[in-house]
C-alpha positions as CSV (number, residue, x, y, z in Angstrom):
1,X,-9.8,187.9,51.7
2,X,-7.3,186.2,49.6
3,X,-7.7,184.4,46.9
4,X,-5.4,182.0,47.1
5,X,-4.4,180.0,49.6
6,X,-1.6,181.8,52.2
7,X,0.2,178.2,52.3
8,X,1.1,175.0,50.1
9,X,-0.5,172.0,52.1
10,X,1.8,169.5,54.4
11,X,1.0,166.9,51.7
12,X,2.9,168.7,49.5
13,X,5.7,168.7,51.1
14,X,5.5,164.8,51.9
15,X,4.8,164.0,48.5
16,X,7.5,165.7,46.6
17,X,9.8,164.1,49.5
18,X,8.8,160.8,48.1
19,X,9.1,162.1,44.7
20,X,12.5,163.8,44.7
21,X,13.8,162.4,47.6
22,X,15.1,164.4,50.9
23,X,18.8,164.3,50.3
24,X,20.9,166.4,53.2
25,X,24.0,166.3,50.9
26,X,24.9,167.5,47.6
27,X,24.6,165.4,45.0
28,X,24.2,165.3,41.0
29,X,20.6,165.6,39.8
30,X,21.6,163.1,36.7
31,X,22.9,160.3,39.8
32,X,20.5,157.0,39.1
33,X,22.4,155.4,42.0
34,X,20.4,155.1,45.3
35,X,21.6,156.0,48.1
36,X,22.9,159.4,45.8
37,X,25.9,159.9,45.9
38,X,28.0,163.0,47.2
39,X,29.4,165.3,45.1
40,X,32.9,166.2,46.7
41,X,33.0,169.7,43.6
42,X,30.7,171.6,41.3
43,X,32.6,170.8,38.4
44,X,31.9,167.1,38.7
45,X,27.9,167.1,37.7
46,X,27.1,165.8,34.7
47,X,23.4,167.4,35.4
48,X,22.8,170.4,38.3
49,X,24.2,170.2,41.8
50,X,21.0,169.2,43.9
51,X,20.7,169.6,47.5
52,X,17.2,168.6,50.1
53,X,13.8,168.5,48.1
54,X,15.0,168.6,44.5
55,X,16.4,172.3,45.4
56,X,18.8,173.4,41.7
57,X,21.9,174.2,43.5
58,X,22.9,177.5,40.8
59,X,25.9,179.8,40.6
60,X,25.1,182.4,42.6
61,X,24.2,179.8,45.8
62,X,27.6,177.7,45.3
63,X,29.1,179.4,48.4
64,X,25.7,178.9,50.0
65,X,26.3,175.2,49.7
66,X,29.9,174.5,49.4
67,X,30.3,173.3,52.9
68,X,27.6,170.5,51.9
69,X,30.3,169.1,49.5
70,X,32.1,167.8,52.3
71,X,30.9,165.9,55.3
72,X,28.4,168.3,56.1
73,X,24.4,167.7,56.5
74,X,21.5,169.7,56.5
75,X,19.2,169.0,59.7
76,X,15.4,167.9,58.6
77,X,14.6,171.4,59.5
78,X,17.1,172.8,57.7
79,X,15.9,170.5,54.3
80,X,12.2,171.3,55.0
81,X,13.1,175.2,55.9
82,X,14.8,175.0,52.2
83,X,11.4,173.5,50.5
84,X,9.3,176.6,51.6
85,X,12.0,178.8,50.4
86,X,11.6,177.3,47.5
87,X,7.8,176.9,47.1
88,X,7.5,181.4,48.0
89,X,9.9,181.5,44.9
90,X,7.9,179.6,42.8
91,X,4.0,180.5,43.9
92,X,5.0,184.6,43.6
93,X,4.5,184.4,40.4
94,X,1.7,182.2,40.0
95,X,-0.1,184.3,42.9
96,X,0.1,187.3,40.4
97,X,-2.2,185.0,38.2
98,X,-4.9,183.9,40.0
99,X,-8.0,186.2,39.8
100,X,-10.5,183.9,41.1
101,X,-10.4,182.0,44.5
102,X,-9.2,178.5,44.3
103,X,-9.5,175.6,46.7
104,X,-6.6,174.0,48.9
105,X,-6.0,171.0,46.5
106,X,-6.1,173.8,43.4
107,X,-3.1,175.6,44.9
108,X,-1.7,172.4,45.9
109,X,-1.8,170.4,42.5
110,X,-0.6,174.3,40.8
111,X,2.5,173.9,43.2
112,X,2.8,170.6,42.9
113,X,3.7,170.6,39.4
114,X,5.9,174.1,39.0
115,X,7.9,172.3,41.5
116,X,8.5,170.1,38.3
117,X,8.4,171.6,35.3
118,X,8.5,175.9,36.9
119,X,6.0,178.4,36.9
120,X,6.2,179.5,33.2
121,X,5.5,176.7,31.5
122,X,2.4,176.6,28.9
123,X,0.4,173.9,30.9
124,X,0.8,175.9,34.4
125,X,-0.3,179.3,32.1
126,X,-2.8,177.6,30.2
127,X,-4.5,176.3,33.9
128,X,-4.1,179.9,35.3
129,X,-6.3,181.5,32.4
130,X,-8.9,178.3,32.5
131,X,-8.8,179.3,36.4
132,X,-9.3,182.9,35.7
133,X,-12.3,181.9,33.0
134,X,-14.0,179.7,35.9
135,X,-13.1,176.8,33.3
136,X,-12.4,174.2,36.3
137,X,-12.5,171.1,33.6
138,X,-10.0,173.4,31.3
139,X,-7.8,173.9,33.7
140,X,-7.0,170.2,34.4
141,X,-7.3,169.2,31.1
142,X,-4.1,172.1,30.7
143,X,-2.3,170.2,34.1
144,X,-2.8,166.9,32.1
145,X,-0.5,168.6,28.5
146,X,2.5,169.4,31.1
147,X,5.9,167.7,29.7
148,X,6.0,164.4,30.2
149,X,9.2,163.6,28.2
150,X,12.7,163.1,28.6
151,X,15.2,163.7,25.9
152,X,12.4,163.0,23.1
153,X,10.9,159.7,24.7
154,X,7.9,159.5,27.1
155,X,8.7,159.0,30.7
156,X,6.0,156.9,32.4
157,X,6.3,158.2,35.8
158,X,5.7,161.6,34.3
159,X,2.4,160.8,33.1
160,X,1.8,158.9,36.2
161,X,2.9,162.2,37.7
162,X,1.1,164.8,35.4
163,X,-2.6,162.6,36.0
164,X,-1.6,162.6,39.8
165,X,-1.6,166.6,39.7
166,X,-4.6,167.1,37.9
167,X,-6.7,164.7,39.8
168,X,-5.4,166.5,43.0
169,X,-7.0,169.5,41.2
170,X,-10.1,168.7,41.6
171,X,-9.7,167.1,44.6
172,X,-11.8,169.6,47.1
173,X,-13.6,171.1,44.4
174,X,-17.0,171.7,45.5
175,X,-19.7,170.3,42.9
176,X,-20.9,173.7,40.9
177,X,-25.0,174.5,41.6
178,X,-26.1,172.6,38.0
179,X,-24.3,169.4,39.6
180,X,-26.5,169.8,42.5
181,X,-29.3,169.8,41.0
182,X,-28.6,167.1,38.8
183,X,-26.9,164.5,41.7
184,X,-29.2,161.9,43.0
185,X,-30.7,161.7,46.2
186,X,-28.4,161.2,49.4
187,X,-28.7,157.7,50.7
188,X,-29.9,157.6,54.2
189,X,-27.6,157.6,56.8
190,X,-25.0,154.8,56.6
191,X,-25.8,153.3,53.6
192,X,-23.2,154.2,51.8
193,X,-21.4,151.0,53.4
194,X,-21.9,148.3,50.6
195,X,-22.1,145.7,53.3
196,X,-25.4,147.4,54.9
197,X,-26.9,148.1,50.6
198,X,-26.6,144.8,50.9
199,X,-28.4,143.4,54.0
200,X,-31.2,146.5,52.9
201,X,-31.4,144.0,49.5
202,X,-31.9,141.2,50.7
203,X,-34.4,142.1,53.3
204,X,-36.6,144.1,50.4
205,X,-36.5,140.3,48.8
206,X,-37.7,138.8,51.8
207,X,-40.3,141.2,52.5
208,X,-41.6,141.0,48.5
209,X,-41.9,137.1,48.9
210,X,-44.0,137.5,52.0
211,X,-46.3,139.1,50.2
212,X,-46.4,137.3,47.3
213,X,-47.1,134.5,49.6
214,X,-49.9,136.0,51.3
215,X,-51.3,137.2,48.2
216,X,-51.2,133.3,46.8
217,X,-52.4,132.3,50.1
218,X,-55.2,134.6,50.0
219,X,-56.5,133.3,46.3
220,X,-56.4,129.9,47.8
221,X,-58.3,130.6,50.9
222,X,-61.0,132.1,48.6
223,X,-61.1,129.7,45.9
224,X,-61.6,126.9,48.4
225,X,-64.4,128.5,50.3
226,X,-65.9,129.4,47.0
227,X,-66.1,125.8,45.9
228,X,-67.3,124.7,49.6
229,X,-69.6,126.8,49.2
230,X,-71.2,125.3,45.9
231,X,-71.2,122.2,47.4
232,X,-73.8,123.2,49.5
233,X,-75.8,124.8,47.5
234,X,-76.0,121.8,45.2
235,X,-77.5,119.9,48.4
């Protein structure tokens, strides 16, 4: 049995749509205009020729490509076709790695970010080893230190970005034995709903002043036929 996951997750795919756009055209990855726009030569990026999900157009794919300069499009299945080609490239390595099994949203958050930053960099290493020691708090604390800096200055939506991928992480982690042990009961069926915690409230209230009242009731009951009592004695 492997143990790593054979495929990235669809949300994957959805999410780094959202984040690096799905762009059938090639464009400049340095373009800060939205729609982007299209790169009619090579020699006119400022940053890499981009094409799809975020896919580095590089040297040796510039024939690949060059037809996407022009009035050309890539289908969606063409774009999303170009995403897995991409993911295989950059999980090999990683897959090397791993010697322990890891959960869906492990793999997922691993990919997730060396879609980013690559597969070499110190965070996705340092999560590896943590993943390897059966350090699962290390290794997102390692996913957390990724780059999230542009040019010397921090980027927001990197950090955004670098606490998204860590929290993903842990995600489907199961809870270790000593965390079993140590959770609190299960509340019964349904409760969970704060609606019906509630309703169980108030009707615990209820029920305590009903028998506070029968209690007080009682005492009465018994102090008056105590004293009626006395009364005819005295006679």
């Amino acid at each position: 049995m492997s143990k790593v996951p054979a495929n990235v997750s669809e949300r994957v795919f959805q999410r780094l749509t959202t984040l690096e756009g799905s762009i059938p055209y090639v464009y400049d990855d340095q373009d800060k205009s939205y729609p982007k726009k299209r790169l009619t030569s090579y020699a006119a990026a400022k940053g890499y020729p981009t094409i799809g999900v975020g896919h580095l157009i590089r040297p040796p794919e510039y024939d690949r490509f060059r037809p996407y300069l022009s009035n050309k499009k890539l289908t969606a299945a063409q774009v999303e076709a170009l995403f897995h080609e991409d993911i295989e490239r950059i999980s090999a390595p990683l897959r090397k790695k791993i010697k322990g099994p890891i959960t869906q949203s492990m793999w997922d958050a691993l990919l997730l970010q060396a879609f980013n930053t690559g597969p070499y960099t110190k965070s996705i290493s340092a999560a590896i080893d943590a993943i390897n020691a059966q350090d699962k708090a290390g290794a997102r604390a390692a996913l957390l230190r990724a780059p999230t800096t542009s040019k010397g200055k921090v980027v927001p939506h990197l950090v955004a970005r670098r606490k998204e991928e860590a929290d993903l992480f842990m995600q489907d982690d199961p809870p270790s034995a000593s965390e079993t042990k140590a959770a609190p009961s299960a509340a019964p069926p349904g409760m969970a709903d704060p609606r019906l915690r509630h309703k169980a409230r108030l009707q615990a209230q209820r029920r305590k002043r009903t028998r506070r009242a029968l209690i007080v009731g009682a005492s009465v009951l018994a102090l008056v036929s105590a004293l009626a009592l006395r009364e005819t004695l005295k006679q």
